[in-house]
TITI-82351 format. One line per 8 residues: number of its first residue (from 1); their letters; for each residue z, x, y of C-alpha. Coordinates in steps of 0.001 Angstrom, whole numbers. Layout:
BEGIN
NUM = A = Z:X:Y | ... $
! end
This chain:
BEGIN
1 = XXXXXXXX = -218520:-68663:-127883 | -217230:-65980:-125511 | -213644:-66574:-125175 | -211153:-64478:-122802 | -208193:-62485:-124594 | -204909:-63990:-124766 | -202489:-63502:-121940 | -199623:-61440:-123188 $
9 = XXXXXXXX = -196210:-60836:-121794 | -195461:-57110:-121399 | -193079:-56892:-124058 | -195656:-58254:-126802 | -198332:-55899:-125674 | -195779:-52890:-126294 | -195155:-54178:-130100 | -199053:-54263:-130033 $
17 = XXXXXXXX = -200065:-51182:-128702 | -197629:-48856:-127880 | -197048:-45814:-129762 | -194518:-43781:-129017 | -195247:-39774:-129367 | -193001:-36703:-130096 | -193791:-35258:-127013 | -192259:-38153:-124413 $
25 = XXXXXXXX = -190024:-40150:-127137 | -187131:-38706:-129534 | -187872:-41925:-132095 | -191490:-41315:-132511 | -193786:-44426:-133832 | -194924:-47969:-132726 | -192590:-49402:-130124 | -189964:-51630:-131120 $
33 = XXXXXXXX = -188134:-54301:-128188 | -185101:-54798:-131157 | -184506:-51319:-130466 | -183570:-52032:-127041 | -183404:-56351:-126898 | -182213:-55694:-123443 | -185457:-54706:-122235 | -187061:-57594:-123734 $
41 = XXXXXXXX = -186667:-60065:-120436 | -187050:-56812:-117992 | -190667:-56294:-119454 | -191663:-59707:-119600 | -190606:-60426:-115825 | -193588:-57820:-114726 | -195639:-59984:-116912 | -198844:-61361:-114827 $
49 = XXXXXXXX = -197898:-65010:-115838 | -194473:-64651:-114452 | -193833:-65832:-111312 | -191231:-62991:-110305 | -192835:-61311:-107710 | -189681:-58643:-106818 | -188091:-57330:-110133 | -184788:-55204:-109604 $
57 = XXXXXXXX = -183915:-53159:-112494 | -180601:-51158:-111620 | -179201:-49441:-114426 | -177260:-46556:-116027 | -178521:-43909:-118377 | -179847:-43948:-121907 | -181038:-47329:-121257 | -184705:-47268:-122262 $
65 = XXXXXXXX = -185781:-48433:-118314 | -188394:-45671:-118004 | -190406:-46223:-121070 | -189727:-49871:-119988 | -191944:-49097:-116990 | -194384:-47142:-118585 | -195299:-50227:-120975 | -195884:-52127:-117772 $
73 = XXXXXXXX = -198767:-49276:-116421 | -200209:-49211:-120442 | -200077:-53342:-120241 | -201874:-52916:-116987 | -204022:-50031:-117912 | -205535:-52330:-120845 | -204400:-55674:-120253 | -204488:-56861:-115993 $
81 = XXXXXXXX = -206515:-54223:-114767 | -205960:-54038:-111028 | -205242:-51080:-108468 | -201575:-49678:-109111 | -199350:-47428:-107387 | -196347:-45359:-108914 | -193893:-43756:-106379 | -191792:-40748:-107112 $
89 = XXXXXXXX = -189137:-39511:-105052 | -191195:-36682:-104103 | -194716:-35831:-104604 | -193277:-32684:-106983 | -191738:-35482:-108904 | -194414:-37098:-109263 | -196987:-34891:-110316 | -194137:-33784:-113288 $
97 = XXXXXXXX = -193968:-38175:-114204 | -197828:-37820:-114396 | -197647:-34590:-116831 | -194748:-35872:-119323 | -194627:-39540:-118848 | -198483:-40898:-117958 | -200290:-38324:-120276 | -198851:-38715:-123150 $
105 = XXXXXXXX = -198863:-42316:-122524 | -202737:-42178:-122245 | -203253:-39883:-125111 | -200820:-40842:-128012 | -201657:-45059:-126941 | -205415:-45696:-128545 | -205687:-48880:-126585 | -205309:-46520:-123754 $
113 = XXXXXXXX = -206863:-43585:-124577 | -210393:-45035:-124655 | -210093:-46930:-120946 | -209668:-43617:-118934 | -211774:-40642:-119219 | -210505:-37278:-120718 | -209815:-34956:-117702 | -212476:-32583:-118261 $
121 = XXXXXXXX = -214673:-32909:-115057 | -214071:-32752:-111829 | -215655:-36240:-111547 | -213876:-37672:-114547 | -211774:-40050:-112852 | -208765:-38800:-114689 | -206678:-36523:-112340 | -203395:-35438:-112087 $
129 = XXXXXXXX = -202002:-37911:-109866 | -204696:-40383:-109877 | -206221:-42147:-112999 | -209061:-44405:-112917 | -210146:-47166:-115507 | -212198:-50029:-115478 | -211734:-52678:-112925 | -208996:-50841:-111418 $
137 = XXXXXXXX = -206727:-47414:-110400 | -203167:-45922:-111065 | -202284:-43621:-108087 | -199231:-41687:-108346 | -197517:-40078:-105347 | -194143:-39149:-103712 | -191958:-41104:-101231 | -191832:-38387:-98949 $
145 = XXXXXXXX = -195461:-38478:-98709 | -196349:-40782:-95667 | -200568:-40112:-96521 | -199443:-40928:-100274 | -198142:-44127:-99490 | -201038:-45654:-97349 | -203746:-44388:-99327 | -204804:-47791:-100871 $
153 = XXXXXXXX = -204256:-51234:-101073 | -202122:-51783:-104576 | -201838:-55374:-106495 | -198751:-53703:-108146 | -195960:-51366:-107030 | -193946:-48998:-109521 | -191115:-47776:-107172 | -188918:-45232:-109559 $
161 = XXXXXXXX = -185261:-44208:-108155 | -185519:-45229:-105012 | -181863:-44076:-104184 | -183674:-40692:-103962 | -186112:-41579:-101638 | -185795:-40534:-97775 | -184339:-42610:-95117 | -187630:-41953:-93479 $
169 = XXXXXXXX = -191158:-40434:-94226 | -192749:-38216:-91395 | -191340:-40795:-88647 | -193447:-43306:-90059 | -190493:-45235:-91305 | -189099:-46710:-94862 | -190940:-45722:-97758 | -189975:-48849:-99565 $
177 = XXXXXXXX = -191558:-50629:-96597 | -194774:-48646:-96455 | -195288:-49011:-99706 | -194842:-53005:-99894 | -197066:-52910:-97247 | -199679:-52005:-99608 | -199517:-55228:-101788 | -199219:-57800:-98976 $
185 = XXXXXXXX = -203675:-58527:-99257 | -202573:-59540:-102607 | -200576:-62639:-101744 | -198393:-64260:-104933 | -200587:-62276:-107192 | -198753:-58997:-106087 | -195510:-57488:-108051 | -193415:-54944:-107883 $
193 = XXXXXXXX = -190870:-53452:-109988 | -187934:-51055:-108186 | -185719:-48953:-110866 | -182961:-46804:-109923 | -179503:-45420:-111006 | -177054:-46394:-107563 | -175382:-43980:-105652 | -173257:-44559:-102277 $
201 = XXXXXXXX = -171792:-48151:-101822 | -173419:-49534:-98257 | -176287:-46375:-98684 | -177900:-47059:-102056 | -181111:-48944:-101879 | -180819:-50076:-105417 | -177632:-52147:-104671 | -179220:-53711:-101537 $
209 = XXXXXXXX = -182110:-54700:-103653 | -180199:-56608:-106557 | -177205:-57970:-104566 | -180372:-59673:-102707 | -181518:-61161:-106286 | -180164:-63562:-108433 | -177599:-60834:-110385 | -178584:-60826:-113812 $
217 = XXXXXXXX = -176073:-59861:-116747 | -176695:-58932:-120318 | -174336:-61491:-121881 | -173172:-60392:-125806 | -171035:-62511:-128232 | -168123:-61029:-129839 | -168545:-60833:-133628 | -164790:-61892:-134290 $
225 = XXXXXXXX = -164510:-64767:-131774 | -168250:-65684:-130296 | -167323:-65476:-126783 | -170186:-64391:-124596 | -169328:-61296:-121866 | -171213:-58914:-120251 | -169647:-55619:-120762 | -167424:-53864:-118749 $
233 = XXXXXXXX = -165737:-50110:-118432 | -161839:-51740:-118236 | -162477:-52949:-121475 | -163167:-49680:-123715 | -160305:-47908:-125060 | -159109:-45342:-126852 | -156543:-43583:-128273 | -154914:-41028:-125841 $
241 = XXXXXXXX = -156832:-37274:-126425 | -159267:-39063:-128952 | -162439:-40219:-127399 | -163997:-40824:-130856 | -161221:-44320:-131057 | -163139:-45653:-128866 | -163296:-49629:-128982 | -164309:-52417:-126900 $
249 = XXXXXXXX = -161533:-54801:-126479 | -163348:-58611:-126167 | -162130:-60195:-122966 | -161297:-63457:-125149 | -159621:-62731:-128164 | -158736:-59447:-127249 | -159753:-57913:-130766 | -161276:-54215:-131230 $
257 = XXXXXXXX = -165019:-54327:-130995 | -166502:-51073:-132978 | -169601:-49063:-132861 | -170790:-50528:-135893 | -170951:-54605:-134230 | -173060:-53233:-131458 | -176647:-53665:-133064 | -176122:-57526:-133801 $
265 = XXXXXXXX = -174489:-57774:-130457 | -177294:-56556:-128433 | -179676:-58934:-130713 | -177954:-61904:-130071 | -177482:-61193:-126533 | -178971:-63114:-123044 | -179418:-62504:-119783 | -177312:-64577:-117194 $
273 = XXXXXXXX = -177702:-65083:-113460 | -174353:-64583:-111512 | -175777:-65384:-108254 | -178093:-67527:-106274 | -181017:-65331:-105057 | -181344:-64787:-100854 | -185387:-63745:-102121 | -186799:-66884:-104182 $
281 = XXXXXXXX = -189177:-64440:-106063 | -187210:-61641:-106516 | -185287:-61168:-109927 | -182188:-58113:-110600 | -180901:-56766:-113943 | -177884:-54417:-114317 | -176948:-52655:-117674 | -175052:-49837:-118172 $
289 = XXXXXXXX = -174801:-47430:-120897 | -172395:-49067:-122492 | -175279:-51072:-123719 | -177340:-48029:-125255 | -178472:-48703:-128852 | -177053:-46995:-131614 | -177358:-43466:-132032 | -178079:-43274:-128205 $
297 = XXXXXXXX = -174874:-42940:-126317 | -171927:-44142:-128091 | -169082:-45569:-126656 | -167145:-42241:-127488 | -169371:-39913:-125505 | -168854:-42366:-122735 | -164742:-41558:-123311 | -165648:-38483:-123271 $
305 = XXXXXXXX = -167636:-37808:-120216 | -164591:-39940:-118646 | -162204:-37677:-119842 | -163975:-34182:-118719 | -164534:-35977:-115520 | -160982:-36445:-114355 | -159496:-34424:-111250 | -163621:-33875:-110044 $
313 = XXXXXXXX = -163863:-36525:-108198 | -168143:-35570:-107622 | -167851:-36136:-111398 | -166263:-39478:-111888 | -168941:-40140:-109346 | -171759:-38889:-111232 | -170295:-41037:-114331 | -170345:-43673:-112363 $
321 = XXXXXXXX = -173448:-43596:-111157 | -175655:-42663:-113953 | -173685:-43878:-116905 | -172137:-47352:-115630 | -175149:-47940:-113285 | -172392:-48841:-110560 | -171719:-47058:-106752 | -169556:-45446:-105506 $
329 = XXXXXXXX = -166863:-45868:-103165 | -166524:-42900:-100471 | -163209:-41605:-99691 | -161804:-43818:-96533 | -163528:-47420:-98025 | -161562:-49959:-95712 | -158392:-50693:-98062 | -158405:-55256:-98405 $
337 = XXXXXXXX = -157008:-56313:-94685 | -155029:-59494:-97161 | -153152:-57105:-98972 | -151117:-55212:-96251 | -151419:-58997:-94146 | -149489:-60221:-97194 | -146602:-57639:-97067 | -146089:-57789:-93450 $
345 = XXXXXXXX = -142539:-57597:-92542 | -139758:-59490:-90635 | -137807:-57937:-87262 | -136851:-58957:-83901 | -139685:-59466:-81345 | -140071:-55789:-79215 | -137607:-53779:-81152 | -137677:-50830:-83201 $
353 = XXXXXXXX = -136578:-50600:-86841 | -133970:-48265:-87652 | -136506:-45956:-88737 | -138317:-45294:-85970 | -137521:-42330:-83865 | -140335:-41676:-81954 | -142904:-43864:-79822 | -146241:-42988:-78850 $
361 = XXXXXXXX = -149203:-45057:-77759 | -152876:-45000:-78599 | -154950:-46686:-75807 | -158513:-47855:-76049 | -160413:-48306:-73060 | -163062:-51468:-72896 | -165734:-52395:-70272 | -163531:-55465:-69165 $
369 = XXXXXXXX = -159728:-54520:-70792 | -157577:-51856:-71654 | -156103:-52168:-75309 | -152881:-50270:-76099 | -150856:-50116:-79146 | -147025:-48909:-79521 | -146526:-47012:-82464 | -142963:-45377:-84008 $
377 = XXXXXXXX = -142884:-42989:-86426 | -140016:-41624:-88638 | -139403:-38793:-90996 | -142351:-38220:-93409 | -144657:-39909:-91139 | -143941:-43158:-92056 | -144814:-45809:-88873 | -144004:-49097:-87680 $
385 = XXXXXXXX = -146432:-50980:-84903 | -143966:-52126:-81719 | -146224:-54161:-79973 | -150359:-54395:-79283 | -150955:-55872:-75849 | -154722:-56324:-73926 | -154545:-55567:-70160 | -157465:-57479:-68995 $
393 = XXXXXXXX = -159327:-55980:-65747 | -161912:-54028:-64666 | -161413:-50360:-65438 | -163444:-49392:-62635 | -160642:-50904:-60371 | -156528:-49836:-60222 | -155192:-52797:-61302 | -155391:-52874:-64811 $
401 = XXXXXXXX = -154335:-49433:-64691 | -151439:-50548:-62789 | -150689:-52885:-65278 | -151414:-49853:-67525 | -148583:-47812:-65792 | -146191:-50624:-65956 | -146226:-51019:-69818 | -145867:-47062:-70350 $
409 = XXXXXXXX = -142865:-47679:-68685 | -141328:-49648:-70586 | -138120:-49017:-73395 | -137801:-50699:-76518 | -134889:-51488:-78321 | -134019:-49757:-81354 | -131955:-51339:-84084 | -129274:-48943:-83295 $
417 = XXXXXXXX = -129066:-50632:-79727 | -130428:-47853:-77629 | -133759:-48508:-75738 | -136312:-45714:-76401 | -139202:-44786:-74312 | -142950:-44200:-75021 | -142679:-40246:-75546 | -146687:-39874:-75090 $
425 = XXXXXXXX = -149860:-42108:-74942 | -153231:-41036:-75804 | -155917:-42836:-74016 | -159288:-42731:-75027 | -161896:-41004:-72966 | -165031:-40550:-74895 | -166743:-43719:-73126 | -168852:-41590:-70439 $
433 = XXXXXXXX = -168665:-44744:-67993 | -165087:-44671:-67693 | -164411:-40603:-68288 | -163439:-40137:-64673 | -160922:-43422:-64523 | -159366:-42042:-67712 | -158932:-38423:-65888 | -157746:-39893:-62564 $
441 = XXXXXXXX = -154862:-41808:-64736 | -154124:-39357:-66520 | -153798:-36315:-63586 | -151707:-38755:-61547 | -149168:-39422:-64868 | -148963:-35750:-65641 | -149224:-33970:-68831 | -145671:-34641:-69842 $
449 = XXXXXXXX = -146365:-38241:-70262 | -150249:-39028:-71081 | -153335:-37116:-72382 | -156808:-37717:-72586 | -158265:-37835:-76257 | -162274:-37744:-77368 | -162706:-38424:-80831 | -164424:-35627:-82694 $
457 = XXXXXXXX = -165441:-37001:-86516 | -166194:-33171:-87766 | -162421:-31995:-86824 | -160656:-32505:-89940 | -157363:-31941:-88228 | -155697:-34491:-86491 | -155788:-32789:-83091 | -157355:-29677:-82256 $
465 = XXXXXXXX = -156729:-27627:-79296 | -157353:-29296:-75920 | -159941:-27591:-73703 | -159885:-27307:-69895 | -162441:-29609:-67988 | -162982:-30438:-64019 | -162057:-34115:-63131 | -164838:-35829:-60739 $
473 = XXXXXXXX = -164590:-38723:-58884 | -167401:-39791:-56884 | -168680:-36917:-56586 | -165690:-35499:-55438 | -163595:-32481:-57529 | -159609:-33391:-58369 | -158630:-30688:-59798 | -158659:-29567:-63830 $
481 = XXXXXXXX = -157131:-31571:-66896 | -157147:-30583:-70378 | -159014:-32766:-72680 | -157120:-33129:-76505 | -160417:-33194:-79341 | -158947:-35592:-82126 | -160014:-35911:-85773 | -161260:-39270:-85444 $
489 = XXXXXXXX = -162574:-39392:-89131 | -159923:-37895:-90413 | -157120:-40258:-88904 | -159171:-43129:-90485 | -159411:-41705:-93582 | -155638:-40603:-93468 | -154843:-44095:-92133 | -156713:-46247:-94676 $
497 = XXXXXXXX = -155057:-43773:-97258 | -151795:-45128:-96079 | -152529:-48807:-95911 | -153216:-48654:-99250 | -149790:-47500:-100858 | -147634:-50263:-102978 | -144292:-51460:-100788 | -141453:-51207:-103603 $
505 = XXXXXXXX = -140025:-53918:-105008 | -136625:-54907:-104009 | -135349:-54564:-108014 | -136496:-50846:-108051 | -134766:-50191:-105134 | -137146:-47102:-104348 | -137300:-46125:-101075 | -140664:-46536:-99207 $
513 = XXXXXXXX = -143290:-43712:-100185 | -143944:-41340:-97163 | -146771:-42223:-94384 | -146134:-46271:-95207 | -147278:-48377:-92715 | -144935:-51333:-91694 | -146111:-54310:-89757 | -144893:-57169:-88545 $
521 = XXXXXXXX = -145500:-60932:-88667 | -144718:-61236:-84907 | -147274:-58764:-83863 | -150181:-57754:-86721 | -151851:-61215:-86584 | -154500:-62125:-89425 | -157241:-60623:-86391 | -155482:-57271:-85827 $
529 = XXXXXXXX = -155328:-56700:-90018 | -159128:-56943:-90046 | -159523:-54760:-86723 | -157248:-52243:-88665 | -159860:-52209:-91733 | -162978:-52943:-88876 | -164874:-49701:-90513 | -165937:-47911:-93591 $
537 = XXXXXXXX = -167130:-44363:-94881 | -170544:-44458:-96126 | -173421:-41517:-96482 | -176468:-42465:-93921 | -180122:-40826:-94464 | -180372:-39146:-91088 | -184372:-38677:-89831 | -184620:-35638:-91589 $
545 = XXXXXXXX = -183699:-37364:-95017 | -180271:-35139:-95610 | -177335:-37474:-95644 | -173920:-37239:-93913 | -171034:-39353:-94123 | -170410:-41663:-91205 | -168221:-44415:-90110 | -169251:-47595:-89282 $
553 = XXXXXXXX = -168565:-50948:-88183 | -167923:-54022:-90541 | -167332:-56083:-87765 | -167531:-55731:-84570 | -163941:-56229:-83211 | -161949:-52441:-84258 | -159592:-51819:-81128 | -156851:-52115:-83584 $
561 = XXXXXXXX = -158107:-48712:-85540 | -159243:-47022:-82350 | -155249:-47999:-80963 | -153670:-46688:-83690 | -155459:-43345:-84190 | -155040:-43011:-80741 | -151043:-43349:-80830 | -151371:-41029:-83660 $
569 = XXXXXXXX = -153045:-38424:-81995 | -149982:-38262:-79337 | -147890:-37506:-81999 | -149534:-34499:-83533 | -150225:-33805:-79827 | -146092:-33678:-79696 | -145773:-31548:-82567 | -144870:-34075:-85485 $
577 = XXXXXXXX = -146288:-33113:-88190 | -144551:-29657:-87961 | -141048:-31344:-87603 | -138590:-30522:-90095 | -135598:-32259:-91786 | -133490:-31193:-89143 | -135525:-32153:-86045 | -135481:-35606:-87604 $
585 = XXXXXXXX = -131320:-35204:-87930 | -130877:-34524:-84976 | -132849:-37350:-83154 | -131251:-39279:-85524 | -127621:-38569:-84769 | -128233:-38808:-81172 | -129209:-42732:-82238 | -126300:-42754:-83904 $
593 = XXXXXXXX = -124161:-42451:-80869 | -122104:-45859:-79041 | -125066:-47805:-77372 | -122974:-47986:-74208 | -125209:-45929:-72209 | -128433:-46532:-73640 | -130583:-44518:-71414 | -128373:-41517:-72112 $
601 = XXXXXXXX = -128610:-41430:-75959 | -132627:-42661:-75342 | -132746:-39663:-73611 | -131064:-37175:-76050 | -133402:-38881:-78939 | -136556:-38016:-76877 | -134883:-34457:-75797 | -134972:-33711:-79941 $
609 = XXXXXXXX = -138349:-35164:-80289 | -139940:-33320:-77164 | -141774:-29376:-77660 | -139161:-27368:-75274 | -141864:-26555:-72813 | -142733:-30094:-72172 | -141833:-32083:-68437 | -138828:-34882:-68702 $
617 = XXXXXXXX = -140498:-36687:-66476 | -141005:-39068:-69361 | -137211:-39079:-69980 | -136950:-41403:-66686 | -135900:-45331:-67197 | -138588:-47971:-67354 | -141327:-47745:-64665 | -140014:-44705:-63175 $
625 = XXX = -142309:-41878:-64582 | -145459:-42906:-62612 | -145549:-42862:-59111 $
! end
């Protein structure tokens, strides 16, 4: 009686039939899961009586995840025969995976070997990137290959670093998508495995794919205490200058973990879900090197590559990238909004702390509202926020920028007693629907007293040097203004940089680190914290498939950023960040002075602050400078 042959799991077919040759494999031989126990529940996932349909597999190097994969095409190959497609980054890439990875996988694995013809004819079936066998097909191609990628319908998908794949392929869209696409005729018989190493955090495809699964972790027991963890880079330590100390310190009993334990670890180890899955069939694993079997990677090479890694910061992102599996965090990531909400300091409503010698004002300009910030700033740049008002109106009419006018004209009390006045505002012209309203404003205040700003992310300056343009209004000319460029990327990053220094503690009696950023209970609400973190650095695939770093919203409120890069764009605009000890002094002393006449030691404050060449029309008492 004719009986069909038994339904094996990936990983038993590899200690069946897989051989492992000199030419793809540095352990030559029969494959061997203990080697790797890891890979044991990866393998078996892809297995055709699993009910996975999406397995994630993102990882760091010296793993074992490639010849993982390949033991899924030989159990397919031999075992499920069905059409199959393997994607490379590029088609290059993946005519060099058919030469070192799928040949010698064919020719060194019997099983194999005699299902798919020698490549000796033309008509053989067995090319370089396709290779035919009974009852189905492997077709290998590259993700920047839109032809590649709709060339057949596939019952199973072999997506290989897909962080490296294009945003888009010939206009045609997502490669991930067109190749999905593929499998869909298949129903809950299709499967597809995706492997990377991660790259950016918010760009890397990898992440999106597992943080959408259910999160697994390779769980090990400590061999002193028992206590199951997955392992993590805090933990390893070593002796300062000696990498090869290196020991894993078990989050439980806190006892050195050696080399030596790792072996039984790994044996005895299990694969946890952290999370619950937003895909029902989809399935993630994440291991890093730190889980390489012995005589792979040791833990002191990964001290090591740490070590030669530090001060390059494109190196401790390669490290961790490819050896901890994990992204990484551009420069400018939006610092936590709770941390600086938590510190936020106490002083009376509308005042100015004794620190602040200067004011400027950033203004952000809305289809319905005007949004302006007061900002002071003190010697080594360090700032306090005054006040953050929203003039609701119409831009398109004078009122709100009456209202506008009205609050530039204000003074604000400084602790000394004095009043001081706004010494510039920078409003924001970039919106091309309300250029012309900006202009107007600004022609009629003068350029003593307000400029107009467009951000410009490529300037990595915080102003640049403002360039002449002809103010329209209906059609009608008024005359020229200069237009101030402003480092919009770089202010964020410089800002988020800021918001992210430690206050001191009132024991060390340290004074507060230079460019701090104070705010107050009265006026930074829990809303305007999360406006001031509203957007993050990432790296986006452009059309083209190079990547560029960009900003971008995390929510959709960010006035409160836009406001204060705004304010500090008026005072580079003034000069500030060429101002020297005794610039500072002076504007100081003149704060120093009885507060009997306030307007009069205001104005000798803002008489040290302002460039020589600059109007005093802004040197007038509230509501007096615009007519």
């Amino acid at each position: 009686m004719l009986r069909p042959p038994p339904q094996l799991r990936v990983s038993e077919w590899a200690e069946r039939h897989r051989i492992l040759g000199s030419r793809a494999s540095s352990e030559p031989g029969p494959w061997r899961t203990g080697r790797t126990p890891y890979l044991r529940e990866v393998m078996d996932a892809l297995s055709a009586v699993h009910p996975a349909r999406r397995v994630v597999f993102m990882k760091g190097a010296q793993v074992g995840a490639t010849e993982a994969g390949n033991n899924w095409l030989g159990y397919i190959l031999h075992h499920v025969p069905a059409p199959m497609l393997a994607v490379q980054p590029t088609t290059e890439l993946a005519k060099r995976f058919s030469d070192q990875r799928i040949d010698p996988l064919v020719e060194e694995t019997p099983a194999i070997r005699e299902r798919v013809a020698p490549a000796r004819s033309r008509d053989s079936g067995n090319r370089q990137l396709s290779k035919e066998f009974p009852g189905g097909q492997l077709v290998m191609t590259g993700a920047n290959s839109a032809v590649g990628l709709r060339s057949m319908s596939a019952r199973f998908l072999f997506l290989d670093e897909i962080d490296a794949y294009p945003g888009d392929v010939e206009g045609e869209g997502d490669p991930i998508a067109l190749a999905e696409a593929r499998a869909r005729t298949f129903g809950w018989r299709r499967k597809m495995l995706l492997v990377s190493t991660p790259t950016i955090a918010g760009l890397s495809r990898i992440e999106r794919e597992y943080l959408a699964t259910d999160q697994r972790r390779f769980f090990v027991p400590c061999p002193h205490c028992g206590h199951g963890q997955h392992l993590r880079f805090e933990r390893l330590v070593w002796d300062e200058g000696a990498p090869d100390t290196a020991r894993y310190l078990c989050e439980a009993c806190d006892q050195a973990i050696g080399e030596q334990h790792k072996a039984a670890m790994l044996s005895a180890g299990e694969w946890r879900a952290t999370a619950e899955p937003t895909d029902p069939h989809a399935i993630g694993f994440h291991i890093s090197a730190l889980y390489s079997p012995p005589g792979w990677m040791p833990w002191s090479e990964i001290a090591r590559l740490w070590l030669a890694a530090q001060g390059d910061d494109r190196a401790i992102k390669t490290f961790r990238n490819t050896v901890l599996g994990e992204t990484w965090q551009e420069a400018g990531e939006a610092p936590d909004w709770q941390r600086f909400y938590d510190r936020r300091e106490r002083w009376p409503v509308g005042s100015v702390p004794l620190g602040g010698l200067l004011l400027t004002a950033g203004v952000d300009v809305q289809r319905d509202r005007l949004e302006a910030s007061i900002w002071a700033w003190g010697q080594d740049r360090q700032s306090w926020l005054v006040e953050h008002r929203v003039l609701v109106g119409n831009p398109f009419e004078a009122a709100v920028w009456e209202e506008l006018r009205r609050l530039l004209g204000e003074t604000w009390r400084h602790a000394s007693g004095h009043r001081l006045p706004v010494a510039m505002a920078a409003i924001d012209s970039g919106d091309g629907m309300t250029t012309a309203e900006v202009y107007s404003f600004v022609r009629r205040a003068g350029a003593g007293c307000a400029i107009a700003v467009k951000g410009q992310d490529g300037l990595r300056a915080a102003v640049g040097q403002p360039a002449a343009t002809e103010v329209r209004r209906n059609g009608r000319k008024l005359g020229g203004l200069k237009v101030w460029p402003v480092g919009s990327s770089f202010l964020k990053a410089e800002t988020y940089g800021w918001l992210k220094l430690d206050r001191p503690t009132e024991e060390s009696g340290d004074p507060f680190p230079a460019g701090f950023v104070h705010l107050p209970i009265h006026a930074a609400g829990e809303e305007f914290c999360r406006q001031l973190t509203a957007e993050q650095l990432v790296a986006r695939a452009g059309r083209n498939g190079f990547r560029r770093l960009e900003w971008v919203k995390t929510r959709e409120r960010n006035e409160a950023l836009d406001c204060r890069v705004y304010a500090r764009a008026a005072a580079a605009a003034l000069g500030m960040d060429g101002w020297g000890e005794g610039r500072w002094a002076r504007m100081a002393d003149a704060l120093s002075l009885p507060a009997d006449e306030p307007s009069s030691a205001a104005a000798q404050a803002s008489s040290a602050a302002a460039p020589p060449t600059r109007p005093r029309a802004w040197l007038a008492p509230r509501g007096g400078w615009l007519r």
